[in-house]
C-alpha positions in Angstrom: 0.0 0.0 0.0 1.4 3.7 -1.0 0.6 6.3 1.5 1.3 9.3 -1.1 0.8 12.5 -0.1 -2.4 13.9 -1.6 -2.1 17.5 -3.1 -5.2 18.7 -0.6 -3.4 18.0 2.4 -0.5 20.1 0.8 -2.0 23.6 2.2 0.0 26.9 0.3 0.3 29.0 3.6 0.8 32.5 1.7 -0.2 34.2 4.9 1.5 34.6 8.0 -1.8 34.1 10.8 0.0 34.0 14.1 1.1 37.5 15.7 3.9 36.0 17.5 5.4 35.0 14.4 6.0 39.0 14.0 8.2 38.6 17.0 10.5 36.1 15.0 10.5 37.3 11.3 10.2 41.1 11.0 13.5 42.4 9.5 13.7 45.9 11.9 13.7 48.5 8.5 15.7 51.0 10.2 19.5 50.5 9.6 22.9 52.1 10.6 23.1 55.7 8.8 26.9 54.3 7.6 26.8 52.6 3.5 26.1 48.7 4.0 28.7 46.7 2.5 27.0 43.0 3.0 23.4 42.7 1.7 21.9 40.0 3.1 18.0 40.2 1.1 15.7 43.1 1.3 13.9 44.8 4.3 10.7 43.5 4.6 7.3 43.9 6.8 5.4 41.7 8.1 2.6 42.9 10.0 -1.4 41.9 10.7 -3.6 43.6 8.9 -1.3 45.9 6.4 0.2 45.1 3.2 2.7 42.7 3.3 6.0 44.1 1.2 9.9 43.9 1.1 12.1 46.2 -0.6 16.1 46.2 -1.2 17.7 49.7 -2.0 20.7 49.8 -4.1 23.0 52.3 -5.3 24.4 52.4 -8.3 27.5 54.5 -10.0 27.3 56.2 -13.4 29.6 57.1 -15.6 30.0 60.6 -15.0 30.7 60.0 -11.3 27.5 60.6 -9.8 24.7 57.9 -8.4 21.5 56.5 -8.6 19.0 54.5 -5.6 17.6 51.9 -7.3 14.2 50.4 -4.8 13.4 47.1 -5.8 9.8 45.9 -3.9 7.9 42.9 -4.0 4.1 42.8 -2.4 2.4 39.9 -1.0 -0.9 40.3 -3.2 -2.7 37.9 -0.1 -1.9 40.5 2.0 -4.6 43.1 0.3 -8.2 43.6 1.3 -10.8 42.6 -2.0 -13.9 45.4 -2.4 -16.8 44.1 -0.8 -18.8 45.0 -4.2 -19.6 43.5 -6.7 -16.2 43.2 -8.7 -14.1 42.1 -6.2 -11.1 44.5 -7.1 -8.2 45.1 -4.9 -4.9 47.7 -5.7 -2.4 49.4 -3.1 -0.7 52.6 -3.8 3.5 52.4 -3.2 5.4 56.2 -2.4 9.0 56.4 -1.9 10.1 59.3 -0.3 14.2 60.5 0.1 15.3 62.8 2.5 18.9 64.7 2.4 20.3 65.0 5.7 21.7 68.6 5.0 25.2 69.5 7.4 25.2 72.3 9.7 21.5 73.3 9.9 19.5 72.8 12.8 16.5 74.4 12.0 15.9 72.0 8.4 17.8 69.0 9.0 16.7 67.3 6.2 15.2 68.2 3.1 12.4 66.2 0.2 15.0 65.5 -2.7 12.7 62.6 -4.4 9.2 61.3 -4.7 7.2 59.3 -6.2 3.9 57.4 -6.4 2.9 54.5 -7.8 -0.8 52.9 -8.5 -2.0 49.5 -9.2 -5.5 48.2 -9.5 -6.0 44.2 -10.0 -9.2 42.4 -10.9 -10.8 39.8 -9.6 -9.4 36.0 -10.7 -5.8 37.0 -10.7 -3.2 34.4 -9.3 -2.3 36.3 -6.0 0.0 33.9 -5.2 2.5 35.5 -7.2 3.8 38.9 -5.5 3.9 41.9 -7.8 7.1 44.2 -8.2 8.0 46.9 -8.9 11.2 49.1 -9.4 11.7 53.1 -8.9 15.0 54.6 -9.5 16.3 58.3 -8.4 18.9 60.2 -9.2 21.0 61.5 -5.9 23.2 64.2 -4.8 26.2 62.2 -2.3 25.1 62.4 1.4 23.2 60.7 3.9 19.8 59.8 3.1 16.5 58.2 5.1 14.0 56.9 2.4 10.6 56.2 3.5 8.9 53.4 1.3 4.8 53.6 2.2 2.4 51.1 0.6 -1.5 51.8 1.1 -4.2 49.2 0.7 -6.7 50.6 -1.6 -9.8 49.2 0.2 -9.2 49.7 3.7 -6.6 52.2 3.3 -4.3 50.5 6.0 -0.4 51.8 5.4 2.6 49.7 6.1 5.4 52.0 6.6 10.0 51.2 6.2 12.5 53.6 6.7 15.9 53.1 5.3 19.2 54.8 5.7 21.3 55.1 3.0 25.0 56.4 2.2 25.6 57.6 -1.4 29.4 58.2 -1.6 31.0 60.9 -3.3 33.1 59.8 -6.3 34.5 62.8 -7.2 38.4 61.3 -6.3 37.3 58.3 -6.5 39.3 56.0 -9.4 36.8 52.9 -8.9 33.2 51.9 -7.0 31.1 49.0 -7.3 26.9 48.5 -6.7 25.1 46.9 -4.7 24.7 43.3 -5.8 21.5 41.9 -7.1 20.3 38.1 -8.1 18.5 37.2 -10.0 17.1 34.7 -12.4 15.6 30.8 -12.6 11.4 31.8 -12.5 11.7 35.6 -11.8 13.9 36.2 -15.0 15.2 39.3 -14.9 13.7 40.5 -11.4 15.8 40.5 -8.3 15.8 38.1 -5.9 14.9 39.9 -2.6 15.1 37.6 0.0 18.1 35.1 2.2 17.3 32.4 0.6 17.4 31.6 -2.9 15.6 28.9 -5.0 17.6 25.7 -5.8 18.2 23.9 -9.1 17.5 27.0 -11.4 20.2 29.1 -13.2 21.1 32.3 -11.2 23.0 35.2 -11.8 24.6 38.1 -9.7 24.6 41.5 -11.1 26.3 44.4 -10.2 27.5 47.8 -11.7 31.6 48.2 -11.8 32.6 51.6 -11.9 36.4 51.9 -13.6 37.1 55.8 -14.1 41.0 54.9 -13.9 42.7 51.1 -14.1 41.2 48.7 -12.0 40.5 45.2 -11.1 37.8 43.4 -8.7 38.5 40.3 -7.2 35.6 37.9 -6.8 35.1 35.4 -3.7 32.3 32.8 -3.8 32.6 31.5 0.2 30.1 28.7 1.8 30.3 29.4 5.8 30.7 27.0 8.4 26.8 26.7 10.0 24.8 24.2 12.1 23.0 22.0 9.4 21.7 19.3 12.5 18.1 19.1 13.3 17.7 20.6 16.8 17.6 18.1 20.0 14.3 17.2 21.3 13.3 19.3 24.5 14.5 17.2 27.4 17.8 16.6 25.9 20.9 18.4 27.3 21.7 22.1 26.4 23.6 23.8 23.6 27.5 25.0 24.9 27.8 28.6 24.4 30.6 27.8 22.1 29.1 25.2 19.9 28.0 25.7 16.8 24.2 25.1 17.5 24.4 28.2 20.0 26.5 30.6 17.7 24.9 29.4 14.5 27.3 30.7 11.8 31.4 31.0 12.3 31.7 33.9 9.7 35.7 33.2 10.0 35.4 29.6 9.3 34.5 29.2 5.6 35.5 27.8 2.5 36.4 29.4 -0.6 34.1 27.6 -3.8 35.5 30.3 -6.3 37.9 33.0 -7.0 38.7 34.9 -10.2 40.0 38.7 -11.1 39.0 41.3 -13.8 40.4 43.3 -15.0 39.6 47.0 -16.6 41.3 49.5 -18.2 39.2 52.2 -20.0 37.2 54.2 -17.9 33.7 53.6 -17.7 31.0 51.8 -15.8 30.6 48.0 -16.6 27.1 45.8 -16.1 28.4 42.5 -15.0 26.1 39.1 -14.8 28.1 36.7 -13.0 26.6 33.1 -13.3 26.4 31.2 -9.8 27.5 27.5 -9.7 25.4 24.5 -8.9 25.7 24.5 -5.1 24.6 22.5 -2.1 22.6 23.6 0.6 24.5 26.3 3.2 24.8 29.2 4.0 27.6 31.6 1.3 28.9 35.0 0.1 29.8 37.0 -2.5 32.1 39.2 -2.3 33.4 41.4 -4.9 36.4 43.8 -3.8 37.1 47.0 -6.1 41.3 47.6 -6.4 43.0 50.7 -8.5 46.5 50.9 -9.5 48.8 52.9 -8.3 52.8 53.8 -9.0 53.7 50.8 -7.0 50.8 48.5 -6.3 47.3 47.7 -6.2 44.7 50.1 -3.4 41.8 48.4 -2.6 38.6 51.2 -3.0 35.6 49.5 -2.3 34.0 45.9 -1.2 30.7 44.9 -1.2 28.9 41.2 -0.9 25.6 39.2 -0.8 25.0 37.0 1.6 22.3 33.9 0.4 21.7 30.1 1.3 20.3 27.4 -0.7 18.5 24.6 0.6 17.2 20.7 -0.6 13.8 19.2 -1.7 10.8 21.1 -2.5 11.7 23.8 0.1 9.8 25.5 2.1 7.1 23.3 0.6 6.7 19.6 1.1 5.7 17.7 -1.9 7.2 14.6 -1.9 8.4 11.8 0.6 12.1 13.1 0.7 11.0 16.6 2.6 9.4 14.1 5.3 12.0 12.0 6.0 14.4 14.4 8.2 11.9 15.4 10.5 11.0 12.0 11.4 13.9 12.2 13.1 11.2 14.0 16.0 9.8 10.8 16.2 11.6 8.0 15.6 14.1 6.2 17.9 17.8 6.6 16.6 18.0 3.2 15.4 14.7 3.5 13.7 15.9 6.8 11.9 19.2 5.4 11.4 17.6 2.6 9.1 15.1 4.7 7.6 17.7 7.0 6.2 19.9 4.3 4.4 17.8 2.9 2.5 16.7 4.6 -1.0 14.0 4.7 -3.5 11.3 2.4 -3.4 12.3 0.6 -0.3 12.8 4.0 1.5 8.6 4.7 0.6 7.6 0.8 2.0 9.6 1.3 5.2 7.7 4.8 6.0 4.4 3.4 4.9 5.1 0.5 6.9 6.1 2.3 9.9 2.7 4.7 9.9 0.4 1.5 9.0 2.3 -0.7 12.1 2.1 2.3 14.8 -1.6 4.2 14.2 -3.2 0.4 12.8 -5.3 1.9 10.4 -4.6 3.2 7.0 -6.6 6.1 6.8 -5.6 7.5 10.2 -2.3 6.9 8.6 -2.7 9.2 5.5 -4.5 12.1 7.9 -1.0 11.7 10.7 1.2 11.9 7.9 -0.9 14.8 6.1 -0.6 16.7 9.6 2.8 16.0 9.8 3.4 17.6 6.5 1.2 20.8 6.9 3.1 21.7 10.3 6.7 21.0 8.7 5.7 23.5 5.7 4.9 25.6 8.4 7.6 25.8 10.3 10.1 26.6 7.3 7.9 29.1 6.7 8.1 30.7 10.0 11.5 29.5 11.4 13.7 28.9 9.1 16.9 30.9 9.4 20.3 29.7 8.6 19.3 26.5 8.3 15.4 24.8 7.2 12.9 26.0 9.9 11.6 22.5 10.6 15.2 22.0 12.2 15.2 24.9 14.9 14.5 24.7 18.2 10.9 26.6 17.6 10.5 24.5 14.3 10.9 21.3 16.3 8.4 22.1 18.7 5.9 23.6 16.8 5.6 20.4 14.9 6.0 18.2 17.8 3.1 20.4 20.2 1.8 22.8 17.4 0.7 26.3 17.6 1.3 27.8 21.1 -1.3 29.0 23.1 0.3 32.2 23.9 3.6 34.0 23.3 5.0 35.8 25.6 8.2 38.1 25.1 10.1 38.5 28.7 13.1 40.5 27.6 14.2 40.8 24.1 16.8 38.2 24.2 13.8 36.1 25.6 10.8 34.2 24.5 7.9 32.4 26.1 5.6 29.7 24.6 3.0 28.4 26.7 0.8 25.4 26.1 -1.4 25.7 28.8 -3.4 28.8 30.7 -1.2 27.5 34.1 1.8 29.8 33.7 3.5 27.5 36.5 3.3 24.0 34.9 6.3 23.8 33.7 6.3 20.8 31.5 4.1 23.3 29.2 6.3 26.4 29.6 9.1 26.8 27.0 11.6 29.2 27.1 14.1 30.7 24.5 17.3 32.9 24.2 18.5 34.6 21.4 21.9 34.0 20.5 24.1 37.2 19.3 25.9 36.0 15.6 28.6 37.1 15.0 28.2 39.3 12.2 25.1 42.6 12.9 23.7 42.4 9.0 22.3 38.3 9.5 18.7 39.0 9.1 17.2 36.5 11.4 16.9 36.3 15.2 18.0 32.8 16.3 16.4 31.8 19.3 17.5 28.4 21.4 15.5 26.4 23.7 16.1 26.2 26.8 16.2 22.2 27.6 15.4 20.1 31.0 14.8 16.9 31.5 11.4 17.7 33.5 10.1 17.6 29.8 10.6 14.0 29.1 7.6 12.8 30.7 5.0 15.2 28.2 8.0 14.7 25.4 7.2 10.7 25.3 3.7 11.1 25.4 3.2 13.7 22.6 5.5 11.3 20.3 3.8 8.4 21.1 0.2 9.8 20.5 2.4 11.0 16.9 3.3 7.5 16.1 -0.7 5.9 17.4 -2.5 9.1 15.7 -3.7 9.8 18.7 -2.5 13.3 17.7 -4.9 14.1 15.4 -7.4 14.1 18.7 -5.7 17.1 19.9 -6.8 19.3 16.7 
């Protein structure tokens, strides 16, 4: 008997339901006035009931030795109200706003210097499961700038509001500068790519502007970082060392170096380079591009900047197929159980999991509806945890799928979270508690949170994976 996943049970979560999940995921907009060097996606905001968007900001040299911001956006079309008429339209309304921080003047310290409005109205029927973007570019004068990117649902007229600083440098001695970088490619085309993590198996590119107004070379680093790639512990196991990997997440000074080449350019001018990305694993990597000019005696090095990205396996975030199911059955399996799970392949890799579900709950169908739970919460918890590695392998990803949503969240401090899974605060088998790490490098865009294990959990930790394997679960829905 085949126990396939059926494409109902396969639900597309496109919008983000729990509050708490705000805690976790919101990318603060509001970054260091100094120019940022490593890019690690766009800023985005996620936040109940306003549009849904993430932008990236990128400034690009011209030939002539002046710049240009470049705001890439991407809106979560799910995220907008439908008219309660009869046609069912929607439509939002983006502004981007760009303030000059003038020097030496207290009374205006910033003044308007670019604006601009943009209008879309969609009819009824139209796939919303595709986000719409959009691109606005601006010429600017060097300085420090704040832009102000305000999106406006067109039906309830809700506003979702990011604020970004940006440094545009002056060129005017300057022999060579580089852009941000940008990827794109695979589905999107041409459109950039604004978030961490890329999709797999499709042809990518990095592109990037190289400003040469005198002799000079880049040098071009493709790195994959050391990271924690292990699913988490289960909660009554012992806890993370502060210098393990599992606490610290990413060694940024512990990599490996896929690729290197040099350019080289000697007219003056500004160059549009598409650099193709290699096939690559999953992990966590960097580009880095470094600008160098010649000089009497040697090489100067004038700018750097990089992208930061990961790839990941299998049908990612989704789960589609039997092969995103079998890691987190490491949740409920014993090790040796796992163990022989995982070595075998193919064919007898599906009759050992359909064997295992049809021996534990006795009953096919209650099989099919354990394993179609089991699939909707690990979908879910990439969705809402994954950072540097898949979410269903994080501390909250691991519980969320063993115990589900939680019944509230509570943040103590913020370096601490609280799930509880019961209204008694002092039961503390249903009391989970969380510190956030500090990585090592201020740009990683995700908070990464570690549980706080005890072995007072094992008791409720053996139940909750043995009504898993019965199907006994599916009573707590």
């Amino acid at each position: 008997m085949n126990l396939k996943l059926s494409k109902s049970y396969i639900q597309n979560f496109n919008k983000l339901t729990w509050t708490f999940a705000l805690l976790l995921l919101l990318i603060v907009g509001c970054s260091s006035s100094s120019e940022i060097r490593v890019q690690t996606g766009g800023v985005q905001l996620l936040e109940e009931g306003k549009p849904s968007f993430i932008v990236q900001q990128s400034v690009l040299p011209t030939e002539d030795r002046k710049s240009k911001i470049r705001i890439h956006g991407e809106l979560n079309l799910n995220s907008l109200i439908t008219s309660s008429d009869g046609d069912q339209n929607f439509g939002f309304s983006a502004n981007v706003q760009i303030y000059n921080h003038r020097k030496n003047s207290d009374s205006d310290p910033s003044e308007l210097v670019f604006s601009e409005t943009l209008e879309r109205k969609f009819e009824a029927g139209i796939d919303r499961a595709v986000p719409y973007r959009f691109s606005i570019d601006a010429d600017i004068e060097p300085g420090r700038h704040t832009i102000y990117i305000v999106v406006q649902d067109a039906v309830s007229n809700s506003r979702g509001i990011l604020e970004i600083s940006s440094l545009v440098p002056d060129r005017g001695n300057q022999k060579g500068d580089l852009s941000h970088i940008s990827i794109s490619g695979g589905s999107l085309s041409s459109e950039s790519i604004l978030t961490y993590h890329l999709p797999k198996d499709e042809k990518l590119t990095a592109d990037y502007n190289v400003a040469h107004y005198n002799e000079v070379k880049i040098i071009r680093r493709l790195m994959l970082f050391q990271a924690d790639q292990e699913p988490a512990r289960l909660m009554s196991s012992p806890n993370y060392g502060r210098s393990s990997i599992q606490w610290r997440g990413i060694r940024y000074n512990r990599y490996e170096i896929i690729e290197t080449d040099t350019l080289f350019f000697e007219e003056s001018g500004v160059s549009s380079i598409s650099q193709s990305l290699p096939q690559l694993e999953s992990g966590n990597y960097r580009l880095e591009i470094s600008v160098w000019a010649r000089t009497d005696s040697d090489w100067r090095q004038e700018t750097f900047r990089a992208r930061d990205f990961s790839f990941f396996t299998g049908s990612f975030p989704s789960v589609h197929s039997l092969e995103d199911l079998i890691g987190p059955m490491v949740y409920l399996m014993s090790d040796r159980e796992f163990e022989q799970l995982t070595q075998l392949e193919g064919a007898e890799q599906r009759r050992a999991f359909d064997e295992f579900w049809l021996e534990n709950t006795g009953s096919s169908e209650r099989a099919r509806e354990t394993i179609a739970e089991l699939a909707k919460r690990v979908e879910q918890a990439n969705k809402q945890f994954t950072t540097y590695k898949e979410g269903w392998k994080t501390d909250m990803g691991m519980l969320y799928i063993l115990l589900g949503e939680p019944w509230y969240v509570v943040r103590v401090r913020p370096d601490v979270i609280q799930w509880l899974y019961n209204y008694n605060y002092t039961d503390p088998q249903r009391v989970y508690t969380f510190d956030k790490t500090r990585m090592e490098q201020d740009e990683y865009p995700f908070e990464n949170f570690v549980l706080r294990r005890n072995q007072f959990y094992h008791t409720f930790q053996y139940k909750t994976i043995q009504d898993w394997r019965s199907g006994h679960i599916l009573q707590r829905l």
